[in-house]
N, C-alpha and C positions, 0 to 999 in steps of 0.2 A: 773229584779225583784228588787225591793224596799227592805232597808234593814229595819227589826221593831225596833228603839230607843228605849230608855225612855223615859217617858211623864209623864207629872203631873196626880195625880189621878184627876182632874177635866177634862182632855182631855178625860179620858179615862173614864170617868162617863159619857162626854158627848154623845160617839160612841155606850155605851151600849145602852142608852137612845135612842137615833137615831134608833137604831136597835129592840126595841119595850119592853127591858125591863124595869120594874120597881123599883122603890127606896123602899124596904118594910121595913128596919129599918135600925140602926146604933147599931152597937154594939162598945163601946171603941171609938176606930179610925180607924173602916171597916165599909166599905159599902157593905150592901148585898141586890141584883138585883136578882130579879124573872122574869121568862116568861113563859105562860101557856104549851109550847111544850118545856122547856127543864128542865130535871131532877134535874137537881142538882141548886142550887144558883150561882149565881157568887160575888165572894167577890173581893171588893177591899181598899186595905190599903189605910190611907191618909197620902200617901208619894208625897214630891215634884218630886221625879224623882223615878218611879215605873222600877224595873229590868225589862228588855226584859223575863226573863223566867216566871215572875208571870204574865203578857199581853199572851205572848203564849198558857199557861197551861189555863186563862180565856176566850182565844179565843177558845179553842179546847172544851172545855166546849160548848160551848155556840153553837157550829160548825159555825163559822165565816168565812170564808175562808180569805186567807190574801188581795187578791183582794178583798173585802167586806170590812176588814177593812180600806185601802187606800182609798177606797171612799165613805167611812164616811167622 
């Protein structure tokens, strides 16, 4: 099993993206991503290298699975 990094918030903009959400604003320096089947927003900071636990907590949101994410 693959271990999850950090990654620039453009990496990880672009896997949400991939995965069919949308860019609905910017607030500050977050990005917040909508999709019509999941409840809550996915936000993400514009950090160069985003913690492994804020990617986690946005993947289980989203219900990503970690295979799902790797191949994005």
């Amino acid at each position: 099993m693959q271990k999850i990094s950090p990654v620039s918030y453009k990496v990880l903009q672009c896997i949400f993206e991939l995965d069919g959400f949308t860019h609905v604003r910017t607030e500050g320096d977050h990005l917040v991503f909508t999709k019509p089947e999941v409840l809550r927003p996915i936000v993400i900071p514009k950090y160069h290298s985003i913690p492994v636990f804020i990617i986690k907590n946005n993947l289980r949101t989203a219900g990503i699975s970690r295979e799902r994410y790797f191949a994005l």
